[in-house]
C-alpha positions as CSV (number, residue, x, y, z in Angstrom):
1,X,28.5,20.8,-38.7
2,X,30.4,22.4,-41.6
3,X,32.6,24.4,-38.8
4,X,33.5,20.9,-37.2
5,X,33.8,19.0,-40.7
6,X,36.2,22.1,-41.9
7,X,38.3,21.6,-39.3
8,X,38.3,17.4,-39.5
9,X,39.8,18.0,-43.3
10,X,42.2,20.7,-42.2
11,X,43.7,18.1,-40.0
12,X,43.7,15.5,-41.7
13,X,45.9,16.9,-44.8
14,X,48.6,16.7,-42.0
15,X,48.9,12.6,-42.6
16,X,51.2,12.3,-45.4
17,X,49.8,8.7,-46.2
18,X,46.3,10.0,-46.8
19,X,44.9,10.6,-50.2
20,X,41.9,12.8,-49.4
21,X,40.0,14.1,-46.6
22,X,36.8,11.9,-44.6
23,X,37.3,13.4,-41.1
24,X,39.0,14.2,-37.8
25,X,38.5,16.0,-34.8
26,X,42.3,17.0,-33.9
27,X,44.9,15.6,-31.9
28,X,42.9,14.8,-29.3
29,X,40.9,12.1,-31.4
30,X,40.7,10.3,-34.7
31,X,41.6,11.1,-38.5
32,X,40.7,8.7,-41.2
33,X,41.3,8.1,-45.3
34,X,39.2,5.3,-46.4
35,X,39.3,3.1,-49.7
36,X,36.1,1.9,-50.9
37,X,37.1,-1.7,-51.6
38,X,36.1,-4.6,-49.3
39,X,39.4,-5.6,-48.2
40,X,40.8,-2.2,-47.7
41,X,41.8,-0.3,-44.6
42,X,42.0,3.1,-43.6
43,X,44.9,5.4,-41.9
44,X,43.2,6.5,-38.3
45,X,45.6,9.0,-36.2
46,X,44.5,9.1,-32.8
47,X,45.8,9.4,-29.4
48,X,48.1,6.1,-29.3
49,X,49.6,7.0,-33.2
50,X,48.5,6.1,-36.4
51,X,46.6,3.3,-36.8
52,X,45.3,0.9,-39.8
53,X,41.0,-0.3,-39.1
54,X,38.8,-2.0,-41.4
55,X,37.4,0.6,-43.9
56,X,34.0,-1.7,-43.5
57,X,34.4,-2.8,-40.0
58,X,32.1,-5.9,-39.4
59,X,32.7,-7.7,-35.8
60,X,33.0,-4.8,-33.0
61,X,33.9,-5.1,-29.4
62,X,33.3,-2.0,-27.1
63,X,33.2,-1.0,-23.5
64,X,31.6,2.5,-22.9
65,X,30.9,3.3,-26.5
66,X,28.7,1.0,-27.2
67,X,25.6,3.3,-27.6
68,X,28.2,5.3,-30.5
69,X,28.4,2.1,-32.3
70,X,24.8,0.9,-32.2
71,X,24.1,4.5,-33.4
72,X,26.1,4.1,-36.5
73,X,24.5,0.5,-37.1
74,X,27.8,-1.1,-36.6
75,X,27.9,-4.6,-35.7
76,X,28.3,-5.2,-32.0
77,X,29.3,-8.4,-31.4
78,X,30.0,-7.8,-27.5
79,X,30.5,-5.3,-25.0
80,X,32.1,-4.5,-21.5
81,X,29.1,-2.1,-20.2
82,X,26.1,-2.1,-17.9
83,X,22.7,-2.4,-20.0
84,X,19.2,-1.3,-18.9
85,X,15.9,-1.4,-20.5
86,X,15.4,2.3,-20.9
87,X,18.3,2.5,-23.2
88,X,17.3,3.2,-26.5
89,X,19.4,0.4,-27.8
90,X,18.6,-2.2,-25.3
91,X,17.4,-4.7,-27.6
92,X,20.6,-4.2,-30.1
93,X,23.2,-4.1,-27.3
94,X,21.6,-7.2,-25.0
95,X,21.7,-9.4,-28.6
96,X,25.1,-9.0,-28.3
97,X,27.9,-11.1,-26.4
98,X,28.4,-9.3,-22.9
99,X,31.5,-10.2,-21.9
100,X,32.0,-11.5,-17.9
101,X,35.6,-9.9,-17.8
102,X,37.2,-7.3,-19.8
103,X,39.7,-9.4,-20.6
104,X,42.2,-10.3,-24.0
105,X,41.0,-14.0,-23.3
106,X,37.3,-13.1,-23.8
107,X,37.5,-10.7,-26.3
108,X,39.3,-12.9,-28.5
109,X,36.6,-15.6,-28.5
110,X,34.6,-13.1,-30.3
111,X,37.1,-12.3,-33.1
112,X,36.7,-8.7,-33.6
113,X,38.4,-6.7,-36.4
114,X,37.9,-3.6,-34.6
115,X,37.6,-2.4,-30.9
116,X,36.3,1.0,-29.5
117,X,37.3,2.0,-26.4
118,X,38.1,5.1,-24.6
119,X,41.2,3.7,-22.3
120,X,44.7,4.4,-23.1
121,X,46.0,1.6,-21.3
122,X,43.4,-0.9,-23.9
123,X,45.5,0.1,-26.8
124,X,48.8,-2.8,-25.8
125,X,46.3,-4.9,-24.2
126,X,44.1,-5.6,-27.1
127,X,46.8,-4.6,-29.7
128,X,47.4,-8.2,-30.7
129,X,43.5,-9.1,-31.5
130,X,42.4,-6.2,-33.6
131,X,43.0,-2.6,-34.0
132,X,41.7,-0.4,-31.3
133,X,40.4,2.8,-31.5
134,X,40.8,4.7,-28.7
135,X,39.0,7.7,-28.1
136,X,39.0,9.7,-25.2
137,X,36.2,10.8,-23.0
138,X,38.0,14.9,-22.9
139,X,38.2,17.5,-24.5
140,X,36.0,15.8,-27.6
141,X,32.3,15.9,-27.2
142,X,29.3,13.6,-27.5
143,X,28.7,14.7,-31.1
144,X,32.2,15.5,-31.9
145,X,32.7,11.2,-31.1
146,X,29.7,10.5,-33.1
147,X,31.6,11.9,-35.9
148,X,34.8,10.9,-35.3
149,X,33.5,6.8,-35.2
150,X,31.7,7.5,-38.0
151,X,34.3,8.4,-40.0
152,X,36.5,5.9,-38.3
153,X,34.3,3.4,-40.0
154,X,33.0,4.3,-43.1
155,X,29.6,5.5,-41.7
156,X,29.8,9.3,-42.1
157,X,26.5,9.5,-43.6
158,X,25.3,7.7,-40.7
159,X,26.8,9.8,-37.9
160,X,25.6,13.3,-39.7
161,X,22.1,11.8,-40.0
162,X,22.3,11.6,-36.2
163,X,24.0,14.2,-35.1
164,X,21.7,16.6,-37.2
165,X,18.5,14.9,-35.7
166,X,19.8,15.7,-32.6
167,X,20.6,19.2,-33.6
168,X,17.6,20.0,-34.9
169,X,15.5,18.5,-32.0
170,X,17.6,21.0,-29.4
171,X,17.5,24.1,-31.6
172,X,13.8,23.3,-31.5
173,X,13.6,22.5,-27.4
174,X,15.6,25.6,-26.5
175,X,13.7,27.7,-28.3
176,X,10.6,26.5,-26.2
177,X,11.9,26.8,-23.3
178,X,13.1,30.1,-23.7
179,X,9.0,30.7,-24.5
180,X,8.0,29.5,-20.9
181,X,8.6,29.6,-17.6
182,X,11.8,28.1,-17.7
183,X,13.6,31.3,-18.6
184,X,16.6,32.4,-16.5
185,X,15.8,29.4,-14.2
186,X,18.1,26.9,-12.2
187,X,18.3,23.7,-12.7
188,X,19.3,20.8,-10.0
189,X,20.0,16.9,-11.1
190,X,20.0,14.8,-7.6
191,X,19.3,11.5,-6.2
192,X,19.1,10.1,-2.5
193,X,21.6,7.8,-1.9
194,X,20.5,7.8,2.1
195,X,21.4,8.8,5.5
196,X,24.6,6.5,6.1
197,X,27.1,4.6,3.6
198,X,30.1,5.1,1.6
199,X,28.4,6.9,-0.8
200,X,25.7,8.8,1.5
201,X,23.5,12.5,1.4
202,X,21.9,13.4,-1.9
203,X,24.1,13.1,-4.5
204,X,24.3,16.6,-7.2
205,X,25.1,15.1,-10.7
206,X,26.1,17.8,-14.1
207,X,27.6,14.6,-16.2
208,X,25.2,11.6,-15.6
209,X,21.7,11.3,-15.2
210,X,21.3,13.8,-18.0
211,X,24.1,16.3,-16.6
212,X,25.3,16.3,-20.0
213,X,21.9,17.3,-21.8
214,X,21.1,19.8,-19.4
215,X,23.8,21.5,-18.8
216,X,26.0,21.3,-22.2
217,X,23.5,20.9,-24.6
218,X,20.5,22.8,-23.1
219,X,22.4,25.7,-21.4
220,X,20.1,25.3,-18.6
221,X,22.2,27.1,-15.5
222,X,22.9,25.4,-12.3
223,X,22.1,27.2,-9.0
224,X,25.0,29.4,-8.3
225,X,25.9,27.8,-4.9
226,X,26.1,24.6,-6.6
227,X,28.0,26.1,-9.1
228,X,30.7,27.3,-6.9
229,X,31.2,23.7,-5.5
230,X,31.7,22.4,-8.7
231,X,34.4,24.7,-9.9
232,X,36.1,24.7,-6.3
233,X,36.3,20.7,-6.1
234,X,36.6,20.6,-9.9
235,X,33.9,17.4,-9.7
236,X,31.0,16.8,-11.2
237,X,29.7,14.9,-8.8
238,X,29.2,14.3,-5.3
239,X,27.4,14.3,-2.3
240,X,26.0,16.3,-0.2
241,X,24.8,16.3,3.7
242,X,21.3,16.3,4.2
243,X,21.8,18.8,6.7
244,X,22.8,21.2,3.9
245,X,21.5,20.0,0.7
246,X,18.6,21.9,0.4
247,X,21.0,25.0,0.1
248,X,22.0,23.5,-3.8
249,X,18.7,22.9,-5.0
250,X,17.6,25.2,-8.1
251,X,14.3,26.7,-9.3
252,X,13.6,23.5,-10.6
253,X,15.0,19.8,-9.5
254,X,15.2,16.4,-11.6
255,X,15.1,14.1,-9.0
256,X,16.2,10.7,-9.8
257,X,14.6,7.3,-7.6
258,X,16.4,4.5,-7.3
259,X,14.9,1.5,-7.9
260,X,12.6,-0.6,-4.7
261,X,14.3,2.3,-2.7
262,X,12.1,5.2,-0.8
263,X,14.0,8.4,-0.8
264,X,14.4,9.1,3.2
265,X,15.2,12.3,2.8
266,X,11.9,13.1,1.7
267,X,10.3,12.0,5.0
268,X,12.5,14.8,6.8
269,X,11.3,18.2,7.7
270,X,13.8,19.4,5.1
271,X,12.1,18.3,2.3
272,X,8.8,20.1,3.4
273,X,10.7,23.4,3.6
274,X,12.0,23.4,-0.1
275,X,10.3,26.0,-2.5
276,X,11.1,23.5,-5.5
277,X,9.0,20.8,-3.6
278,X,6.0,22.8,-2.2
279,X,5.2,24.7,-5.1
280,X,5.7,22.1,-7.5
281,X,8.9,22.3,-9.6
282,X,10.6,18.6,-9.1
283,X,10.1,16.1,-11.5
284,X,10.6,12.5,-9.8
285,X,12.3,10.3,-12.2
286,X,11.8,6.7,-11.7
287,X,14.8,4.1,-11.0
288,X,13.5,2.5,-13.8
289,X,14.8,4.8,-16.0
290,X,18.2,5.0,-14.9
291,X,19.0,3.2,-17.8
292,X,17.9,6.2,-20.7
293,X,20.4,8.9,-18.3
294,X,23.4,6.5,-18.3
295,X,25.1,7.4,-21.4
296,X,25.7,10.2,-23.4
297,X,26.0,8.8,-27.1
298,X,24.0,10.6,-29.3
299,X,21.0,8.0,-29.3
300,X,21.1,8.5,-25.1
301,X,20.9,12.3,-25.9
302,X,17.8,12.6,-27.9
303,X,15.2,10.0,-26.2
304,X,16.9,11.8,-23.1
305,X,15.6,15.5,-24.8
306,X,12.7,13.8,-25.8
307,X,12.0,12.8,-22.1
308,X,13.0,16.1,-20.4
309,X,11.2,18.3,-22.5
310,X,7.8,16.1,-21.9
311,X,8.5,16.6,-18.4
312,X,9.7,20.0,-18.2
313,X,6.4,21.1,-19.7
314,X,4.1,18.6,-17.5
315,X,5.9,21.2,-14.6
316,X,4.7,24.4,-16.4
317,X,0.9,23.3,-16.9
């Protein structure tokens, strides 16, 4: 934390119309000067130039961040984004406005002063309404965002609060998981989207459904077939035959259900065959919780620790 916040100052000094230092992440995000009165604002470079936000931001819009901003105990007044209730800010984010259509018609009905988003092209189509913040999904991390929007709106405290829970939480997880028989394991996130479709085979995730816990945050390795596909197709995601999907499953398999849906691929002769299966080492994820593995704010992040951990070591008993 004092690594990232070291850097955040050095950056900042580089705005000639700031007067001290609250926080940046680079040139890829967000650097801030507030003013502690009311009415002030506060210099933001990010991506799209300098901009001027509310130092005390009150009405927020936001379309994937909304997570970040509940996080912070920002005011969401409404929000472009899908909502579930696993989140661990349903209640917050449903008492919201949801907007029908990301649109400058219905965002202005809800008068923001500020909107978060993580779209270039939102910057000259909200411009006129409010200021938008525009933070983008790459290079900058979960944690590195929560900072930056903290800092963005005057809730530094907040975000470090967070961000530290968090921290504290994995140093603790990782070290028990190095203490088990997780050790030097692989790790498999997949879901059966069925036999036939667009969007058909089971489907290997390492950014959604908790892709970015596992794998980023936990260090747990991916099988090294699986591996290979990623960094040949440079995708996260996709889908694979079931013919051959059993060749990408790890040691160890989170295997998310979808929701009313019975997986068929585990009524073939496949799925009898697997090691992971027959001795043990999947943990079946209900569709209802598709919800808590959707995003990767830090709030998503550590019920989604809590959750994995819990049934990590359900496995190992």
């Amino acid at each position: 934390m004092k690594k990232l916040f070291s850097l955040l100052c050095v950056s900042a000094m580089l705005l000639t119309s700031l007067t001290g230092c609250v926080g940046t992440n680079g040139t890829d995000g967000a650097q801030t000067n507030s003013d502690t009165s009311e009415s002030a604002t506060r210099t933001v470079s990010t991506v799209m130039g300098d901009i001027q936000v509310p130092s005390n931001p009150q009405r927020i819009v936001a379309n994937w961040y909304v997570g970040d901003v509940i996080a912070l105990g920002l005011n969401l007044v409404g929000y472009s984004a899908w909502e579930q209730e696993t989140m661990p800010f349903y209640e917050e984010l449903t008492a919201s406005t949801k907007l029908e259509n990301w649109s400058p018609e219905d965002v202005m009905k809800l008068e923001p002063d500020l909107i978060v988003t993580y779209q270039e092209e939102d910057f000259e189509k909200f411009g006129k309404i409010a200021p938008v913040l525009v933070i983008p999904e790459t290079p900058i991390t979960s944690l590195e965002r929560t900072m930056i929007l903290g800092e963005a709106t005057g809730r530094a405290q907040e975000a470090e609060a967070a961000v530290k829970n968090f921290e504290t939480k994995l140093a603790a997880a990782k070290e028990e998981l190095q203490n088990n028989a997780f050790q030097g394991k692989t790790f498999s996130i997949l879901e059966d989207w069925g036999p036939s479709g667009d969007w058909s085979g089971v489907a290997y995730e390492t950014g959604s459904r908790g892709g970015t816990l596992v794998y980023e945050y936990l260090e747990l390795k991916k099988p090294e077939k699986l591996e290979k596909l990623v960094a040949e197709s440079g995708k996260g995601r996709g889908t694979l035959s079931y013919e051959v999907a059993h060749e990408y499953f790890g040691d160890y398999i989170l295997w998310f259900q979808q929701e009313g849906k019975d997986s068929e691929y585990a009524k073939t002769e496949i799925w009898k065959s697997i090691p992971a299966v027959t001795e043990g080492r999947l943990a079946a994820i209900p569709g209802k919780y598709q919800g808590l593995f959707y995003y990767s704010d830090v709030a998503s992040l550590t019920a989604q620790l809590d959750y994995i951990i819990d049934t990590l070591n359900k496995l190992a008993e």
